[in-house]
FILUMKOL-619294 format. One record per atom (N, C-alpha, C): residue number from 0; residue in one letter; atom name; x, y, z. Coordinates in pm, 1 decimal, padded with zeros to 6 digits. Each point is the difference from the previous one (the first is absolute). Example, Ala and Ser with C-alpha at 12.3 -4.5 7.8 and 13.67 -1.06 7.14 Angstrom:
REM residues 2
DRENLUM num residuo atomo     east    north       up
DRENLUM   0       a     N  01319.0 -00569.0  00780.0
DRENLUM   0       a    CA -00089.0  00119.0  00000.0
DRENLUM   0       a     C  00090.0  00120.0  00000.0
DRENLUM   1       s     N -00035.0  00105.0 -00072.0
DRENLUM   1       s    CA  00082.0  00119.0  00006.0
DRENLUM   1       s     C -00077.0  00109.0  00073.0
***
This chain:
REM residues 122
DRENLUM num residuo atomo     east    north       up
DRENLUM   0       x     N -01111.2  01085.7 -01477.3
DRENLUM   0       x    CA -00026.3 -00045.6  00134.3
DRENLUM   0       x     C  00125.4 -00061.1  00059.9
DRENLUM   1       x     N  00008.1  00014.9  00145.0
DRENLUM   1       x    CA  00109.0 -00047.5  00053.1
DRENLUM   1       x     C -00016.3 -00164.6  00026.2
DRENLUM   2       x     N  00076.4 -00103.7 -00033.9
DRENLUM   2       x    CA  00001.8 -00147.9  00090.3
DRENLUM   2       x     C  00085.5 -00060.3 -00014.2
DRENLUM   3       x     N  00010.3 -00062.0  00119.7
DRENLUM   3       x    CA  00121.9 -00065.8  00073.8
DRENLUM   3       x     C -00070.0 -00112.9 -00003.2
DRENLUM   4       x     N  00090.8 -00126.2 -00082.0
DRENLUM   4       x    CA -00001.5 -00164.6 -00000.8
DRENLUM   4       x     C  00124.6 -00053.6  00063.7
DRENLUM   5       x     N -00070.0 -00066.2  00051.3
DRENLUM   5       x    CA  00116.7 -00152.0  00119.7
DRENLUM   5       x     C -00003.6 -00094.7 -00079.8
DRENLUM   6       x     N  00115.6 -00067.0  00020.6
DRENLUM   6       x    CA  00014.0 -00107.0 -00086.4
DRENLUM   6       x     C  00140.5 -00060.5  00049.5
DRENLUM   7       x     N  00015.1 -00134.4 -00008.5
DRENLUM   7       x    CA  00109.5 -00090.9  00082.3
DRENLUM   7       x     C -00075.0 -00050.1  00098.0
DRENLUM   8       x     N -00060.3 -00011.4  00060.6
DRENLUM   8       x    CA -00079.4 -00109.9  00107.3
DRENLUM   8       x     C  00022.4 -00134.0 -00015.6
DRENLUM   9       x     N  00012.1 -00061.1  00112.3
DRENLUM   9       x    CA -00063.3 -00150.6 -00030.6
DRENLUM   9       x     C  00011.3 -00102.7  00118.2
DRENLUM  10       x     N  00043.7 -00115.7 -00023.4
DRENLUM  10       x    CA  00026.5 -00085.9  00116.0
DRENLUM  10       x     C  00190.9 -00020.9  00021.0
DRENLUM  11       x     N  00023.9 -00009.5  00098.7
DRENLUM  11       x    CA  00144.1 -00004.0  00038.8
DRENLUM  11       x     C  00033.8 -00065.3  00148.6
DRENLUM  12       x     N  00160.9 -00076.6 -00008.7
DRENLUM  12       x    CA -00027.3 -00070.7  00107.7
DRENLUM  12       x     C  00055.6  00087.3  00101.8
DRENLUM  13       x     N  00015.0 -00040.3  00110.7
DRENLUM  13       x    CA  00082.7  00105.1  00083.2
DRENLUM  13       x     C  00135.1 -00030.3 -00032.3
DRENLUM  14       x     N  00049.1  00145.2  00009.7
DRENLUM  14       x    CA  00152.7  00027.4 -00000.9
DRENLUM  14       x     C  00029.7  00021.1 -00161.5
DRENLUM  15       x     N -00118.9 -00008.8 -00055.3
DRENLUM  15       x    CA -00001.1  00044.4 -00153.4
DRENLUM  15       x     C  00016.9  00154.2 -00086.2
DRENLUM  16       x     N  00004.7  00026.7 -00101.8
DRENLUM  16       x    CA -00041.9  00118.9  00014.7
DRENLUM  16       x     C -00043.2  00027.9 -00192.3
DRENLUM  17       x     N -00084.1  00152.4  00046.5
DRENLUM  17       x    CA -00097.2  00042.2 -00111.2
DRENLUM  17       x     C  00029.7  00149.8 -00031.7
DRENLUM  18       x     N -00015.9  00017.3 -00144.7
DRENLUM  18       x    CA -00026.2  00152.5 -00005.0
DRENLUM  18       x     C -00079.0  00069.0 -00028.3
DRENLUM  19       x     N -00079.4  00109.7  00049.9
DRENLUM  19       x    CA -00123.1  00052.6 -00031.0
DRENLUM  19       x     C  00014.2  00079.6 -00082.4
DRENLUM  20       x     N -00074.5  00052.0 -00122.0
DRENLUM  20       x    CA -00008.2  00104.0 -00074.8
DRENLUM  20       x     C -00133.0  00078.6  00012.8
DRENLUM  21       x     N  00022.5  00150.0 -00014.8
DRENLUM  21       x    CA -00116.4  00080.1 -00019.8
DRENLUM  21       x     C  00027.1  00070.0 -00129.4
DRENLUM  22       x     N -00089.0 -00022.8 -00096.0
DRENLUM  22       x    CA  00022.1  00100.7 -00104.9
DRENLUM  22       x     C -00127.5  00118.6 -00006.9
DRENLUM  23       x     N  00073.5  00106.1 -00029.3
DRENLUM  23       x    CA -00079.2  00142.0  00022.5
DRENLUM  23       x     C -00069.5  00042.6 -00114.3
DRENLUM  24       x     N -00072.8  00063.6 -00015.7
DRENLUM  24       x    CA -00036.0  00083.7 -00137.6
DRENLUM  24       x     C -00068.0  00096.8  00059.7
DRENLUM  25       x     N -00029.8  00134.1 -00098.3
DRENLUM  25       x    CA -00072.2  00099.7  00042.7
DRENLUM  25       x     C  00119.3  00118.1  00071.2
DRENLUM  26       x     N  00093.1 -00055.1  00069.8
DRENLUM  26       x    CA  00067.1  00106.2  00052.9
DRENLUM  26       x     C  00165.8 -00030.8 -00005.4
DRENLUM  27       x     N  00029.6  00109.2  00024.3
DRENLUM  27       x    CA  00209.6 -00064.2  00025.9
DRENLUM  27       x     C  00019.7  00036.8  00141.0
DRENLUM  28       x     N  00129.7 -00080.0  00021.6
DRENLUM  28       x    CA  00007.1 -00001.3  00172.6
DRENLUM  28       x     C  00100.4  00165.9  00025.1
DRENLUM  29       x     N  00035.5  00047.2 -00082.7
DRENLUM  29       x    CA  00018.2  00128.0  00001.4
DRENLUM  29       x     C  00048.1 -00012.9  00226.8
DRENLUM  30       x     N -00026.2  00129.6  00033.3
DRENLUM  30       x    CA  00037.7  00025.5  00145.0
DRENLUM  30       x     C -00157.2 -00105.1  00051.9
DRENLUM  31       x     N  00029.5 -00071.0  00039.1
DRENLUM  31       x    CA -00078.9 -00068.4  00063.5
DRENLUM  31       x     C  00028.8 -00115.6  00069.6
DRENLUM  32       x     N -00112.0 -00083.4  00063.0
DRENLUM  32       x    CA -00003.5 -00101.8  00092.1
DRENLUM  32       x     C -00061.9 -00120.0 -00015.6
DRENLUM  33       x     N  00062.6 -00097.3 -00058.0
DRENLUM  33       x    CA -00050.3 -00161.4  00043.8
DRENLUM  33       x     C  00015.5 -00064.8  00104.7
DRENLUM  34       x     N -00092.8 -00089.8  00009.4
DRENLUM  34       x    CA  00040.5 -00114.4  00119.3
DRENLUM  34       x     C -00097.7 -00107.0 -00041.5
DRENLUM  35       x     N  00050.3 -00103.5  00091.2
DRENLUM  35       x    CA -00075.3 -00156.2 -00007.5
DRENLUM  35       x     C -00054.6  00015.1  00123.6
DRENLUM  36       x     N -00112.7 -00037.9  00012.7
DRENLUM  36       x    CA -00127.5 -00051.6  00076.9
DRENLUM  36       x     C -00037.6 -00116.3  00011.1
DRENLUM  37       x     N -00000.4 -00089.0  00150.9
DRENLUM  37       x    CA -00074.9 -00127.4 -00044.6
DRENLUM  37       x     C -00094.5 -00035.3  00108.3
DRENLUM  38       x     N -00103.3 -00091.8  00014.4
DRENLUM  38       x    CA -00052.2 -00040.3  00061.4
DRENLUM  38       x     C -00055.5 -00148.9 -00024.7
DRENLUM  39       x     N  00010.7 -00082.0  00133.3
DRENLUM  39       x    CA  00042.0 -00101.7 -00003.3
DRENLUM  39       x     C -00127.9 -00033.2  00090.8
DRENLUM  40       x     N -00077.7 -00111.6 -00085.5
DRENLUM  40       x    CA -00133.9 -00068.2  00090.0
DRENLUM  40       x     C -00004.2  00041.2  00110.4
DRENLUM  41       x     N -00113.1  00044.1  00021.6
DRENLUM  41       x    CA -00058.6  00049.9  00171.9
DRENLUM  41       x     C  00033.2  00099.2  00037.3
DRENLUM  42       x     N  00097.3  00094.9 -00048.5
DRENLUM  42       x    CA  00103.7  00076.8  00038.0
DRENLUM  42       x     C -00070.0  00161.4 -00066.2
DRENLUM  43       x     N  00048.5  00083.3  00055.2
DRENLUM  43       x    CA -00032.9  00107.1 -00049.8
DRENLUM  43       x     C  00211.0  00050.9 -00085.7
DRENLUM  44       x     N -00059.6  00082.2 -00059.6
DRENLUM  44       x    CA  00121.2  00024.5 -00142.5
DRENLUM  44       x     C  00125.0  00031.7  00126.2
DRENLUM  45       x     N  00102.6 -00008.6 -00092.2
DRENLUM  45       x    CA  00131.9  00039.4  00044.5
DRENLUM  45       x     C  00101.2  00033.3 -00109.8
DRENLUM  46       x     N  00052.1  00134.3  00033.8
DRENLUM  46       x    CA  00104.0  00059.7 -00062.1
DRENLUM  46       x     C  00130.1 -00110.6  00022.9
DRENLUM  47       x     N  00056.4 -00005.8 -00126.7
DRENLUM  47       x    CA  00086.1 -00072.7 -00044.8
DRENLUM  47       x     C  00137.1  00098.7 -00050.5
DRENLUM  48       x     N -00020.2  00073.8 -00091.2
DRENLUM  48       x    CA  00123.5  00064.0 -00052.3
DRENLUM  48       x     C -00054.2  00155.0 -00094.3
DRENLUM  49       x     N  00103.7  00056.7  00014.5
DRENLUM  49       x    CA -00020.4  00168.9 -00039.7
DRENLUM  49       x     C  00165.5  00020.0 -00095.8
DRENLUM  50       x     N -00061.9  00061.8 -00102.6
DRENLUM  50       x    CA  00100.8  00080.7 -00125.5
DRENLUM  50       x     C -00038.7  00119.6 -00005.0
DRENLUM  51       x     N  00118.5  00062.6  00001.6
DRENLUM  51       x    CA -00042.6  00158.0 -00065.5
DRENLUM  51       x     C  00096.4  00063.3 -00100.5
DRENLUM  52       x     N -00074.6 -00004.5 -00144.2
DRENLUM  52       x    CA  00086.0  00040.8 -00070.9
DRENLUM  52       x     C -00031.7  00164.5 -00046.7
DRENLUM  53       x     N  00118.3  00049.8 -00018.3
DRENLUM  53       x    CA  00141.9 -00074.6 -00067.5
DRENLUM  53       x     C  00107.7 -00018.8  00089.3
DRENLUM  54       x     N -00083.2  00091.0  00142.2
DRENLUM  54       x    CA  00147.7 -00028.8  00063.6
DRENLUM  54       x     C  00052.9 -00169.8  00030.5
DRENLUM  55       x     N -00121.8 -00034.6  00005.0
DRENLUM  55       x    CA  00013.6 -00226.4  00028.2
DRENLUM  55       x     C  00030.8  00002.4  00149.4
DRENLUM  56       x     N -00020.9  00071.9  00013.9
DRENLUM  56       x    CA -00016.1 -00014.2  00175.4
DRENLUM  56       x     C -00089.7 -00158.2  00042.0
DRENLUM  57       x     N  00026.4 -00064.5  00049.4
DRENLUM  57       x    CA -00053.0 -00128.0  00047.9
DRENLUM  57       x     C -00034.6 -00031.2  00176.2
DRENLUM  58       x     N -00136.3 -00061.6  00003.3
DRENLUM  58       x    CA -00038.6 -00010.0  00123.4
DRENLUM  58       x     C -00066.4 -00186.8  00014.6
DRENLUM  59       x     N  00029.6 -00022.5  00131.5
DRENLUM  59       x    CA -00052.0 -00200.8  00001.6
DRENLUM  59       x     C -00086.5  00027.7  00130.1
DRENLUM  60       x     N -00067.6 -00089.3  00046.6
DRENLUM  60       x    CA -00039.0 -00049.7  00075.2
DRENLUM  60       x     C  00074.5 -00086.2  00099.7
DRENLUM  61       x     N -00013.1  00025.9  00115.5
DRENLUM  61       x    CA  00080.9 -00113.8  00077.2
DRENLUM  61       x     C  00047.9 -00113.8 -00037.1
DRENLUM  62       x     N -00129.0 -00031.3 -00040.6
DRENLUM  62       x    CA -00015.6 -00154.8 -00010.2
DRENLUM  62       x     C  00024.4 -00068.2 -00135.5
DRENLUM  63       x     N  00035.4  00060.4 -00100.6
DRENLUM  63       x    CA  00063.5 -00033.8 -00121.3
DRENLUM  63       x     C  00177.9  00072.4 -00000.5
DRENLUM  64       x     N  00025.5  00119.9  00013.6
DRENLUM  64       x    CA  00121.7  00026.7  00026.8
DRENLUM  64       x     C  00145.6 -00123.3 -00017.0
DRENLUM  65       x     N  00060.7  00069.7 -00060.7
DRENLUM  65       x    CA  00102.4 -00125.0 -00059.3
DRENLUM  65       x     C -00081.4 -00093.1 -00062.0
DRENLUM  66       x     N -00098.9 -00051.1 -00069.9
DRENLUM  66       x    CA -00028.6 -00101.2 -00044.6
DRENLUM  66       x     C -00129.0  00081.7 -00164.9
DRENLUM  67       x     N -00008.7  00083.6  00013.6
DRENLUM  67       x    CA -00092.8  00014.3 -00078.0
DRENLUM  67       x     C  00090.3  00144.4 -00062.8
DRENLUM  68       x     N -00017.2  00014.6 -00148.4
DRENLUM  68       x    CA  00072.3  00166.3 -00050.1
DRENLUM  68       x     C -00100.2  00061.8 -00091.3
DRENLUM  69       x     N -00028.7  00126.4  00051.9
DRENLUM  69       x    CA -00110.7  00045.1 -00161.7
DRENLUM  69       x     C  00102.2  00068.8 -00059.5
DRENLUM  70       x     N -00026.3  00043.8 -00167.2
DRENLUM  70       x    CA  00082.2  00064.2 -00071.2
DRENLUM  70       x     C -00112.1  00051.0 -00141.5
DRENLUM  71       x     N  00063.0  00070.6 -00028.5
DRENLUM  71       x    CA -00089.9  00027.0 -00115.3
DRENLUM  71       x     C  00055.4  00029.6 -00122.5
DRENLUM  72       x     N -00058.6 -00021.3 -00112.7
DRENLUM  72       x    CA  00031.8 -00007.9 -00150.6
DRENLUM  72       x     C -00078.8  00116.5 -00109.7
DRENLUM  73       x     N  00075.7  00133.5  00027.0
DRENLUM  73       x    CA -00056.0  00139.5 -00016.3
DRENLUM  73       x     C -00058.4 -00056.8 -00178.6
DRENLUM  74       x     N  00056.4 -00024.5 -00039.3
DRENLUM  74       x    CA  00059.0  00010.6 -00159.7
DRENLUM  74       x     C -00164.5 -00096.2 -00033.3
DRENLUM  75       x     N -00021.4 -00105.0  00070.5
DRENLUM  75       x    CA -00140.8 -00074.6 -00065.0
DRENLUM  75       x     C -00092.2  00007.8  00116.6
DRENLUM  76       x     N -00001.1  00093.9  00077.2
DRENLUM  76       x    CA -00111.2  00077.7  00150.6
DRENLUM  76       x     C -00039.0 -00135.5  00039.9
DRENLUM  77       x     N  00140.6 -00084.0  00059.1
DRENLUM  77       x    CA -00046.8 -00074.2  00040.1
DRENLUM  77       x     C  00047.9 -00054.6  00130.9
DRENLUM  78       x     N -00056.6 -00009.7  00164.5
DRENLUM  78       x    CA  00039.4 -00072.5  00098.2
DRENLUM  78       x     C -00014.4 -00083.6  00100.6
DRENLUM  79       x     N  00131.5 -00071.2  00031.9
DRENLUM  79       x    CA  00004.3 -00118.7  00010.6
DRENLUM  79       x     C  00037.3 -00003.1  00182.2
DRENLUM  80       x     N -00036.5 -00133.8  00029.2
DRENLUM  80       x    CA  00069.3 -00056.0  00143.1
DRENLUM  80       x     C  00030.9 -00153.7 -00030.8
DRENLUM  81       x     N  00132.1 -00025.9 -00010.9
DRENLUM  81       x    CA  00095.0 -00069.0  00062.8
DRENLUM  81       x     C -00052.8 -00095.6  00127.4
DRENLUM  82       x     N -00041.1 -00108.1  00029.5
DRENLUM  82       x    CA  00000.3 -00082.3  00116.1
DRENLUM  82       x     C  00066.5 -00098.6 -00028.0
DRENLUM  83       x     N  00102.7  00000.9  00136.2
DRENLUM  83       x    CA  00079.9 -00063.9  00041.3
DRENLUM  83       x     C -00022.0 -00086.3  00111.6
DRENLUM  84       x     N  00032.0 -00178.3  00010.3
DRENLUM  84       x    CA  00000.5 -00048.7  00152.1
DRENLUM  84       x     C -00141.3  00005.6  00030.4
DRENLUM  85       x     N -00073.9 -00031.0 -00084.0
DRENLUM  85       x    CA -00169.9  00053.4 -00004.5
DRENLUM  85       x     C -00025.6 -00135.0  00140.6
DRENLUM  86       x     N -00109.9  00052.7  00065.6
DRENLUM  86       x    CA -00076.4 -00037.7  00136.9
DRENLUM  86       x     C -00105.3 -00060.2 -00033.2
DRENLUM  87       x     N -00098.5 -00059.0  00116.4
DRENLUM  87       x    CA -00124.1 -00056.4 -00025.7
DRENLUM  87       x     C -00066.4  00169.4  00031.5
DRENLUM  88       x     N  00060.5  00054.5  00097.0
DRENLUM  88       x    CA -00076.6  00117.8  00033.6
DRENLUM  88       x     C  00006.5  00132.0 -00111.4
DRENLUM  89       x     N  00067.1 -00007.4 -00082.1
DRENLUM  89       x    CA -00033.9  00055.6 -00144.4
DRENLUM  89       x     C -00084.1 -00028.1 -00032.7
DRENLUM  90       x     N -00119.6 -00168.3  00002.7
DRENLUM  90       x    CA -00094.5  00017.1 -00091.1
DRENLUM  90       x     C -00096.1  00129.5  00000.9
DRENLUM  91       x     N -00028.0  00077.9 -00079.1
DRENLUM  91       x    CA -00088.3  00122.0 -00015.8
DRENLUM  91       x     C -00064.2 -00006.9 -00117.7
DRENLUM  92       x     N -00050.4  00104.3 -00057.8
DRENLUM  92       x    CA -00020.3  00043.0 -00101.2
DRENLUM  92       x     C  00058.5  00158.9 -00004.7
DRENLUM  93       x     N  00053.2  00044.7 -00147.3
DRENLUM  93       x    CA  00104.1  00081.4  00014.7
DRENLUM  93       x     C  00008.3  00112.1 -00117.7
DRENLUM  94       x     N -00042.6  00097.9  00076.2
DRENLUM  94       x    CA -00027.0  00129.0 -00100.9
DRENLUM  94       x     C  00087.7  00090.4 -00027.5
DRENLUM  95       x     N -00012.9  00060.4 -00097.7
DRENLUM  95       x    CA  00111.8  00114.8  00001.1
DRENLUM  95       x     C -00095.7  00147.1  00001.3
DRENLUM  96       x     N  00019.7  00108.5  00042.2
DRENLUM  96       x    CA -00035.0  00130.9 -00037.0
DRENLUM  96       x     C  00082.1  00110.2 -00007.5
DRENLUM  97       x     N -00090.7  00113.2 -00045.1
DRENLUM  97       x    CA  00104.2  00095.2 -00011.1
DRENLUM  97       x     C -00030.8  00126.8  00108.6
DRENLUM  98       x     N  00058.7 -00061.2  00125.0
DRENLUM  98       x    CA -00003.0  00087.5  00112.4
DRENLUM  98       x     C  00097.8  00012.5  00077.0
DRENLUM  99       x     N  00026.5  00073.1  00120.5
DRENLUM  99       x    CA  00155.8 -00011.6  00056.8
DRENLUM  99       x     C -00032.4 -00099.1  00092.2
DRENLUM 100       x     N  00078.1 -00029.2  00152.4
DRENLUM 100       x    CA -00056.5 -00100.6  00103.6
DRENLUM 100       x     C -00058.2  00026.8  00085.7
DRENLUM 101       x     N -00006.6  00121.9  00034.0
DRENLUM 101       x    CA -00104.7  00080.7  00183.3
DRENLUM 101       x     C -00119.4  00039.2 -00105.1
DRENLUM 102       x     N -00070.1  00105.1  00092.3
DRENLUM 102       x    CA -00070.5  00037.8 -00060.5
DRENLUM 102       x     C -00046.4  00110.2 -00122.7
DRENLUM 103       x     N -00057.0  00032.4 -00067.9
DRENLUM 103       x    CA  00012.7  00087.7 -00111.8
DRENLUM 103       x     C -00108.7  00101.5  00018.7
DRENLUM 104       x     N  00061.6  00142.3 -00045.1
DRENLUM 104       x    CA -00064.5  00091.8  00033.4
DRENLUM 104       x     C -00139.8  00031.3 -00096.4
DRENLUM 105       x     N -00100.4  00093.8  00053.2
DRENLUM 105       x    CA -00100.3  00005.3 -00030.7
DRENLUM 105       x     C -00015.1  00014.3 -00168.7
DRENLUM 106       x     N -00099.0 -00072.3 -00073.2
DRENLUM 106       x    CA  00049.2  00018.2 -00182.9
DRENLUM 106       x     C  00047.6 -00090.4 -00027.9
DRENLUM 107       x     N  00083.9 -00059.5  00060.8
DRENLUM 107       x    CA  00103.6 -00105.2 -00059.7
DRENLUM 107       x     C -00078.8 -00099.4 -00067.1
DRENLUM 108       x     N  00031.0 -00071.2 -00146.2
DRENLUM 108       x    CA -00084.7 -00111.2 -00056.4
DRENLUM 108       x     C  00112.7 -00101.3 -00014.3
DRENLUM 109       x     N -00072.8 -00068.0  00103.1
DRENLUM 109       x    CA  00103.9 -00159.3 -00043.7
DRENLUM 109       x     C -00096.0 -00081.7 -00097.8
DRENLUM 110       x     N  00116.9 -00054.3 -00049.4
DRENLUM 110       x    CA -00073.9 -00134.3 -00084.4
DRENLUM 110       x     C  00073.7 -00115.8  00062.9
DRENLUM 111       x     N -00078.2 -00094.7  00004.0
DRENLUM 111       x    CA  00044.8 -00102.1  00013.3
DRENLUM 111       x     C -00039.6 -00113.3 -00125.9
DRENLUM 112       x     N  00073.8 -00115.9 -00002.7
DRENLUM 112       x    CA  00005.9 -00134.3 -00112.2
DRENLUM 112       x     C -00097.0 -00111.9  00058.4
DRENLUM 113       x     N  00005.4 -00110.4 -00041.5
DRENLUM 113       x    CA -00142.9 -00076.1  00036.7
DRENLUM 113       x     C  00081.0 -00107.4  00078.4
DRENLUM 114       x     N  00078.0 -00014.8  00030.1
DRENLUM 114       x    CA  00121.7 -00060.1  00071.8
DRENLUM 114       x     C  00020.5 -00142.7 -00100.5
DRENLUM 115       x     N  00072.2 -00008.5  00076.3
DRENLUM 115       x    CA  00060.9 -00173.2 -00010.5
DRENLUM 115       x     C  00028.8 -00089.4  00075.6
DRENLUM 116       x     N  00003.7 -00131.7  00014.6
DRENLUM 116       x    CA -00003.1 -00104.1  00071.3
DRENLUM 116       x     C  00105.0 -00041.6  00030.0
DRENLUM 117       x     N  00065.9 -00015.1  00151.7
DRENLUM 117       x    CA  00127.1 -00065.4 -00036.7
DRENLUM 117       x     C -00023.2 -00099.3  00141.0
DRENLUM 118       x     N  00000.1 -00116.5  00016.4
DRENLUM 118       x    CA -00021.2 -00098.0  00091.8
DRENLUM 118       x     C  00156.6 -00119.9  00017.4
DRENLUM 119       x     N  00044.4  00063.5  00128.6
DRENLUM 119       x    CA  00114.4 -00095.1  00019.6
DRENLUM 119       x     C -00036.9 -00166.3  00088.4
DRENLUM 120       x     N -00005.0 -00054.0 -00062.9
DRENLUM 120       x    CA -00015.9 -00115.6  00074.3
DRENLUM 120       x     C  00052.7 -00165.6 -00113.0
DRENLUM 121       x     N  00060.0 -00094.4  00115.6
DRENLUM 121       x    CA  00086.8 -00106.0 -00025.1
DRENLUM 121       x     C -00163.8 -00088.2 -00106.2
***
């Protein structure tokens, strides 16, 4: 079976910073697509960041850009985001899956992880 675990969450002050891990099983990232997902109380989800390996092509969100980096760790199927300069408006909860960032064509099976918690506040 395929699943994706989050892990690194927690409390942080602003201007702090955290790193998220997703570890994979079930599949290899072979030609494919990660990204981070989050959604933040009240809020409906928001795309955060996109990998595509092997080329490692990399994609951000406005609103993290310069401050946040995903990267990934082929060798233990495992990936990560980097937050940097972390915000109050980061608090979310924060998933990883294995999908690209628009939309995905008909068939496509994403999985997604059970997220993680990451709450910036003094």
């Amino acid at each position: 079976e395929v699943h994706l675990v989050e892990s690194g969450g927690g409390l942080v002050q602003p201007g702090g910073s955290l790193r998220l891990s997703c570890a994979t099983s079930g599949f290899t990232f072979g030609p494919s697509a990660m990204s981070w997902v989050r959604q933040a109380p009240g809020k409906g989800p928001e795309w955060v960041s996109s990998i595509y390996t092997p080329i490692m092509n990399t994609y951000y969100a406005d609103s993290v850009k310069g401050r946040f980096t995903i990267s990934t760790d082929n060798a233990k199927n495992t990936l990560y985001l980097q937050m940097n300069s972390l915000e109050s408006e980061d608090t979310a909860v924060y998933y990883c899956a294995k999908r690209p960032p628009g939309p995905t064509p008909i068939g496509y099976l994403e999985v997604w992880g059970q997220g993680t918690l990451v709450t910036v506040s003094s």
